[in-house]
N, C-alpha and C positions, 0 to 999 in steps of 0.2 A: 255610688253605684254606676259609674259610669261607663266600665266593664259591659256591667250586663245591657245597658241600653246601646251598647254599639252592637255588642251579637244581634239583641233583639231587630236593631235596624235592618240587618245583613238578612235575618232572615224575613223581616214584617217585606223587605224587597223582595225577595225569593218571590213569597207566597201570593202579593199581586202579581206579579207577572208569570207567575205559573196559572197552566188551567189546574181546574178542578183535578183532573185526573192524577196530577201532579203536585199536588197539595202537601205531601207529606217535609218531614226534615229536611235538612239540606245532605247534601251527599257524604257519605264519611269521609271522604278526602278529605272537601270544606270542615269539616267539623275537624277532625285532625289538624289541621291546618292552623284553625284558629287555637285550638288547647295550645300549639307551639308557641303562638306570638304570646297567653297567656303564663305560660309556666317560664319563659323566660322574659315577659317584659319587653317585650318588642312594639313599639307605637302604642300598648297599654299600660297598666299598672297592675306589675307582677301578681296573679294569684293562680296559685296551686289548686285550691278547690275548684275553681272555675274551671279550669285545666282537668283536672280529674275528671268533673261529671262531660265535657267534652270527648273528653277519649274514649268515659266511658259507652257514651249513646255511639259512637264511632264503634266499637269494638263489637258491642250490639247488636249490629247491624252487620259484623262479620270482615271489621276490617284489621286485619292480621298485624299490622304495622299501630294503630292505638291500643292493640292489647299489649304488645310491646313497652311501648310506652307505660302502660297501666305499670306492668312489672317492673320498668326501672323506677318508678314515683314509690313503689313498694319499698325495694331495694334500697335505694338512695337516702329514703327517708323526707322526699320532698313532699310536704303538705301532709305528713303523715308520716306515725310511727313507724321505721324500719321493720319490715317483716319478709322474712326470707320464703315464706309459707307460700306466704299470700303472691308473691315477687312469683314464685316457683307457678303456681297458677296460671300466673297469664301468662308467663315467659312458654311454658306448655301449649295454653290456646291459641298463640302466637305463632307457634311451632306448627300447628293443628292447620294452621290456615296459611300456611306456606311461608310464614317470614322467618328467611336465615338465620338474621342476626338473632335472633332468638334462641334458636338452637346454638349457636356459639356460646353464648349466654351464659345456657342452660348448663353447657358442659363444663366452661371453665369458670362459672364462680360459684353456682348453689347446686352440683351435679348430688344427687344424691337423697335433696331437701323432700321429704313430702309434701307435694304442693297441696295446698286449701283454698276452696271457694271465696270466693269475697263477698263479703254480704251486702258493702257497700252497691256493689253494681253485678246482683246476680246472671250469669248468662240463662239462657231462653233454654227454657225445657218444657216439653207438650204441655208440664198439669202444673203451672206455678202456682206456689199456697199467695195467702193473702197479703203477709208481709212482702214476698216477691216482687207481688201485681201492685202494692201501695209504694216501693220504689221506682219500680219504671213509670207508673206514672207521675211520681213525683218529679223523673229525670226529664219524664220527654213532655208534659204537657205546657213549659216554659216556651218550648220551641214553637207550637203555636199559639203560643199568647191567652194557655186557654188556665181557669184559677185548677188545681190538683184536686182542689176539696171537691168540686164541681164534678169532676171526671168520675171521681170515686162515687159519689152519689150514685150516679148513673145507670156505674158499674154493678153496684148492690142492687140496683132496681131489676137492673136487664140481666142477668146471668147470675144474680147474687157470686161475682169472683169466680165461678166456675167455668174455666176454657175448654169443655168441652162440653157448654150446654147448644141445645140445639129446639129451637121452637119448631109448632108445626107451620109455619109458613118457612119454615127453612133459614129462619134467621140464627147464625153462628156465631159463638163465640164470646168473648168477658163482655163486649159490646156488642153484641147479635147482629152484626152487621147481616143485612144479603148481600147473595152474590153480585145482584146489580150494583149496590150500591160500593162493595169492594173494588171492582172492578173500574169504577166510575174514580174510584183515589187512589189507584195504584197498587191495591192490594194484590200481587199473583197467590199469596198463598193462604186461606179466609182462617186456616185448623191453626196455624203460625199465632202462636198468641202475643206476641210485640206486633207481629204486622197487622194482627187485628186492633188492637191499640191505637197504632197509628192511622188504620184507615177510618176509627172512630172518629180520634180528633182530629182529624182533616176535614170531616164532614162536617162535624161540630164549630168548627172554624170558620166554616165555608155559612154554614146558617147565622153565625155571630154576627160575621159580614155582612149577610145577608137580612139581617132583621135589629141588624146595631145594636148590635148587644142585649137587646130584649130576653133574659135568662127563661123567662115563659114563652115568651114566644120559639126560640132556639131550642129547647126540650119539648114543644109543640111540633115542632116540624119534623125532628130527628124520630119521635114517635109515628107521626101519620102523613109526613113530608112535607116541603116545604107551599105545593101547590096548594093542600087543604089550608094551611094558615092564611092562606094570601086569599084562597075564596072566601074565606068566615071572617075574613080582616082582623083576627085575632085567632085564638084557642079553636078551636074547631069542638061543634057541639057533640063529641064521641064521649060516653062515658067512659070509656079505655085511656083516652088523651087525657082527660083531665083527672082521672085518676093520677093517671102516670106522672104527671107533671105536678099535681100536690103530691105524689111519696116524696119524688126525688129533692124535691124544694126546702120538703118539713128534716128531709136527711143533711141535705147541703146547710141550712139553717143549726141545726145540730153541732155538723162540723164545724161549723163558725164560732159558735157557743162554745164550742168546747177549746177551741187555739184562744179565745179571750177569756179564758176564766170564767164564763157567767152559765152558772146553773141553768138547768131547764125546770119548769113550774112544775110538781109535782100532781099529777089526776088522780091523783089515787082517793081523794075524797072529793071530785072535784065532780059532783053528780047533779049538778043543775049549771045553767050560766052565769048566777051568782058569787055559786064558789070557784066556779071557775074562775073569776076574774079576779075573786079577792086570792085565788092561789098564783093569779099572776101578778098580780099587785106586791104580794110578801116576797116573790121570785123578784123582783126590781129593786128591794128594800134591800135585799140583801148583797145585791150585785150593785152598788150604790158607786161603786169607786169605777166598775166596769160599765158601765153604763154613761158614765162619764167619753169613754171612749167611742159610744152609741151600740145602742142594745140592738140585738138582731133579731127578728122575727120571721117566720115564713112569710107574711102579710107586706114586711119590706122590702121581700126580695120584684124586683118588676121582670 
């Protein structure tokens, strides 16, 4: 994987020497830039998917020349089944966003094709469903260093997936950002639900930094800020924090359970702490192979 640890280099630089306010992705150029050395093996080792999800967080972000791209990867059939549909798609948003060559493209090889969405890398519409929301964060939350399962947690805590929830303290969006704290990463536009996205994990990034990785601590702050953690020298004694911080943990724990195989212990008869434990006790027996690979608990997570 030695692809992904030199991106991830380029951008772990980026993100120290940027301030906070600037915290987000690297600029679509860069990212363009690098899907080229990637899709042809320039000082790397060739790959196409890398290259894809590049162009795609590029294109995302509204850059007319990685949709392009997207469409000849279609086309071509590079890292991916030839599809004229899908080609016709972004050769169009391509088009949409000012790149010629695209329209050329468009005319003289697949003039006529009904172009189709790609689901691989859906573009940004006000109210994305859930599968939508669970690929771009799968796309972008690499770029900050932050795990996808994590994010989504978060997300189902704070807006349950809904981009146009809005609390009474005025916090917006799939990650309820406020405005201050939009503003504070770059965010111009809070309703934009990728740029709400991104100004979550930037912030999320910024507390990871900022509390080393302490996954309670870092959903401690992002809830009640980073100044209350640091005066309580840990969780902050709000019953709202610490609510907050066991959903999202017993969710993220969940997720984990479920990418390794290993069952969750059923409560369903589980009405004293007795059975409770012998129901986690037979939840362990049975994941006996997965457990090998170490069993995950809410209680593990620090």
């Amino acid at each position: 994987m030695i692809h992904r640890q030199s991106l991830a280099g380029l951008v772990w630089l980026l993100l120290l020497v940027a301030s906070p306010a600037s915290a987000l992705v690297p600029a679509p150029a860069d990212l363009r830039e690098e899907a080229v050395r990637y899709k042809n093996g320039e000082g790397v080792t060739k790959d196409y998917e890398r290259a894809y999800e590049l162009y795609c967080v590029a294109a995302l972000q509204g850059d007319g020349e990685a949709a392009y791209h997207l469409g000849s990867m279609h086309m071509n059939g590079w890292g991916r089944m030839p599809d004229d549909a899908l080609a016709a798609g972004w050769f169009r948003q391509a088009e949409k966003q000012g790149d010629t060559s695209a329209s050329r493209m468009f005319e003289a090889l697949i003039d006529g094709t009904i172009d189709a969405a790609d689901p691989d890398c859906p573009l940004v519409e006000p109210t994305p469903d859930r599968a939508t929301i669970t690929t771009w964060v799968n796309l972008l939350a690499p770029h900050y260093g932050l795990n996808p399962e994590l994010v989504l947690s978060l997300i189902q805590v704070e807006s349950n997936f809904d981009a146009r929830a809005r609390s009474p303290k005025n916090a917006r969006g799939l990650m309820q950002l406020m405005p201050a704290t939009a503003k504070r990463f770059g965010v111009s536009n809070i309703r934009d639900p990728l740029q709400n996205l991104q100004g979550g994990m930037a912030y999320l990034r910024w507390l990871s930094d900022h509390f080393s990785g302490k996954t309670k601590l870092v959903l401690a702050g992002y809830n009640a800020g980073e100044a209350a953690v640091k005066k309580h020298n840990g969780i902050p004694p709000y019953k709202e924090t610490r609510l907050y911080v066991k959903r999202i943990v017993h969710i993220y724990a969940d997720y984990i359970r479920t990418r390794r195989g290993i069952s969750k212990p059923s409560g369903k008869y589980a009405s004293n702490k007795r059975k409770k434990a012998v129901a986690w006790q037979q939840a362990k027996a049975r994941n006996e192979r997965a457990l090998s690979r170490g069993y995950i608990s809410p209680d593990s997570i620090k």
